[in-house]
MARNU-627342 format. One line per field, with one value per residue: residue in three letters; x, y, z of N, C-alpha, C in turn. Coordinates in steps of 0.02 Angstrom, whole numbers, padded with zeros to 5 digits. Layout:
<tikols>
type [ala:...]
nu [X:...]
nv [Y:...]
nw [Z:...]
cau [X:...]
cav [Y:...]
caw [Z:...]
cu [X:...]
cv [Y:...]
cw [Z:...]
</tikols>
This chain:
<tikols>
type [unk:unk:unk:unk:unk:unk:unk:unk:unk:unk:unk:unk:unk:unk:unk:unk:unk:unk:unk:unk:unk:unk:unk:unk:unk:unk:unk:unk:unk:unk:unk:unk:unk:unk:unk:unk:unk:unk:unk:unk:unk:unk:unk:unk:unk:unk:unk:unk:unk:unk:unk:unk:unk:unk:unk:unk:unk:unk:unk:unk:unk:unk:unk:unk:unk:unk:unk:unk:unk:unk:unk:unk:unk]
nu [-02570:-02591:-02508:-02505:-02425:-02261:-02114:-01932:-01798:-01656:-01541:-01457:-01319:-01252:-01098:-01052:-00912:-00980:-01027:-01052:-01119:-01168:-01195:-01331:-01337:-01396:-01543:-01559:-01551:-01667:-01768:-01759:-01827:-01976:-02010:-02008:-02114:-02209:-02229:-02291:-02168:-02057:-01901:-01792:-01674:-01578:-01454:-01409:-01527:-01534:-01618:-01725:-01815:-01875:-01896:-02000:-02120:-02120:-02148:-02272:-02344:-02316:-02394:-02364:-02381:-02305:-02152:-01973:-01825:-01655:-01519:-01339:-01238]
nv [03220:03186:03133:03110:03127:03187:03289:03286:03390:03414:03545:03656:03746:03866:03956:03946:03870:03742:03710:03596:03427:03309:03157:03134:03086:03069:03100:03000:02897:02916:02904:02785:02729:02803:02732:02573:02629:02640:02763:02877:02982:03112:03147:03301:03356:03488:03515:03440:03459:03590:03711:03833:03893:03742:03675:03754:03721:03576:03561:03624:03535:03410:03442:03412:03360:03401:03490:03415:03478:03472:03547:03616:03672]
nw [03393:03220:03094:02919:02812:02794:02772:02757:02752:02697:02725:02644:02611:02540:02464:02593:02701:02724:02589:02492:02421:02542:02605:02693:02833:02953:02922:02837:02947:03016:02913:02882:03015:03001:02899:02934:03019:02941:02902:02782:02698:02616:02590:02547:02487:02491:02459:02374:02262:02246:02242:02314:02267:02184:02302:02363:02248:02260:02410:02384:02292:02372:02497:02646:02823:02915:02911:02952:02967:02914:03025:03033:03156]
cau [-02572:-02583:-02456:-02486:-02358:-02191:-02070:-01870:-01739:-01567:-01532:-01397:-01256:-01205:-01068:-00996:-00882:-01026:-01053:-01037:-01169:-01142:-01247:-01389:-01342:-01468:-01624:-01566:-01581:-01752:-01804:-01780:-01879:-02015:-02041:-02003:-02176:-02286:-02260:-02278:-02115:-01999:-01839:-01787:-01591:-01562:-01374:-01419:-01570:-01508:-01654:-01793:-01901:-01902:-01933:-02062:-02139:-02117:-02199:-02355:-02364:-02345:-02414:-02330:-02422:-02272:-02071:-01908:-01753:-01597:-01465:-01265:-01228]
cav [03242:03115:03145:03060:03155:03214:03317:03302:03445:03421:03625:03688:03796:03898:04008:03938:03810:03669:03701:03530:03384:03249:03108:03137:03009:03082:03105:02926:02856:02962:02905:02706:02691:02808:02660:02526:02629:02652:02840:02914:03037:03109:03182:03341:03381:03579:03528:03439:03500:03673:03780:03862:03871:03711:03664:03777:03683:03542:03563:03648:03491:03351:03436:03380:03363:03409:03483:03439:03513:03451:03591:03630:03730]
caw [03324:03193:03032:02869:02794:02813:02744:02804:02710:02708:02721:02607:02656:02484:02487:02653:02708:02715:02536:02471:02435:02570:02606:02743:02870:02994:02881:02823:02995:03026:02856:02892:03065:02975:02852:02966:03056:02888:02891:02741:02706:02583:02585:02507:02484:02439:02448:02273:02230:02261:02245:02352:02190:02198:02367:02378:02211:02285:02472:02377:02264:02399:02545:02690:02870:02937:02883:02984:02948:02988:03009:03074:03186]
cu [-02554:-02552:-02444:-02450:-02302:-02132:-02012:-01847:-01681:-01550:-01469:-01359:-01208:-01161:-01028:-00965:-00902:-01052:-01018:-01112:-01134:-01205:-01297:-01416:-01404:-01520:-01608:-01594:-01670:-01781:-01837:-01831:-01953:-02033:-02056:-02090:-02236:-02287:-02238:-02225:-02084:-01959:-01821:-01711:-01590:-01487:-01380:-01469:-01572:-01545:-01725:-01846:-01922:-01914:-02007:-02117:-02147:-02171:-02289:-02362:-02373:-02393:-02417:-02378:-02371:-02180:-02044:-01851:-01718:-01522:-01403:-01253:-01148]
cv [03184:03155:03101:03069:03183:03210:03321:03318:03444:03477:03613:03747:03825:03954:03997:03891:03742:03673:03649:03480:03321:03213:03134:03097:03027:03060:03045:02885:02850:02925:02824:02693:02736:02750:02640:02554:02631:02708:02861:02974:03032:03138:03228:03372:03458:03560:03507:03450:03566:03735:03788:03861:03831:03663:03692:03744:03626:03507:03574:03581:03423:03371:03416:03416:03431:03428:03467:03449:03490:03507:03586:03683:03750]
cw [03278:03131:02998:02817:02793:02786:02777:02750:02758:02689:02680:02620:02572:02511:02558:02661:02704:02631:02479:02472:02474:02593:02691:02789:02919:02972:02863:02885:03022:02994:02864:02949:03041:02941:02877:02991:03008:02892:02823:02728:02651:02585:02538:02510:02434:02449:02389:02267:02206:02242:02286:02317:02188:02249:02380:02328:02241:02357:02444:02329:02331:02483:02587:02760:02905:02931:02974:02938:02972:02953:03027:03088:03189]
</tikols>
C-alpha cells in the first residue's frame, strides 16, 4: 500500500485526569523519520485544538491516505 498522506492525532482526554496539553513526544518521533522519508504528514493535537468539529473539518479538507492515533491506556 503506498501512502502519500498521513494523518497522526494526539487524542484528548477531557474531563479526566489526562486532561492537560502536553507535548507529543511520540507523534514527534513518528513525525521526524516521516520527513527524514519524504512522507507527506500532519499532525493534529485535540489536546489543543480541542474539538471534533474541527478535526473532522480538517481530515475532509486535507484528506489523509491514512490516520494514526496515538492513545493512553
Amino acid at each position: 500500500m503506498v501512502t502519500n498522506r498521513l494523518l497522526l492525532i494526539n487524542a484528548g482526554y477531557p474531563g479526566s485526569h489526562y486532561d492537560y496539553v502536553s507535548l507529543p513526544v511520540g507523534i514527534g518521533y513518528l513525525s521526524e523519520t516521516l520527513s527524514k522519508d519524504n512522507i507527506e504528514h500532519e499532525i493534529f493535537d485535540l489536546g489543543a485544538n480541542g474539538s471534533y468539529r474541527r478535526l473532522k473539518r480538517f481530515i475532509a479538507s486535507y484528506r489523509p491516505d491514512l490516520i494514526g492515533f496515538s492513545l493512553m491506556s
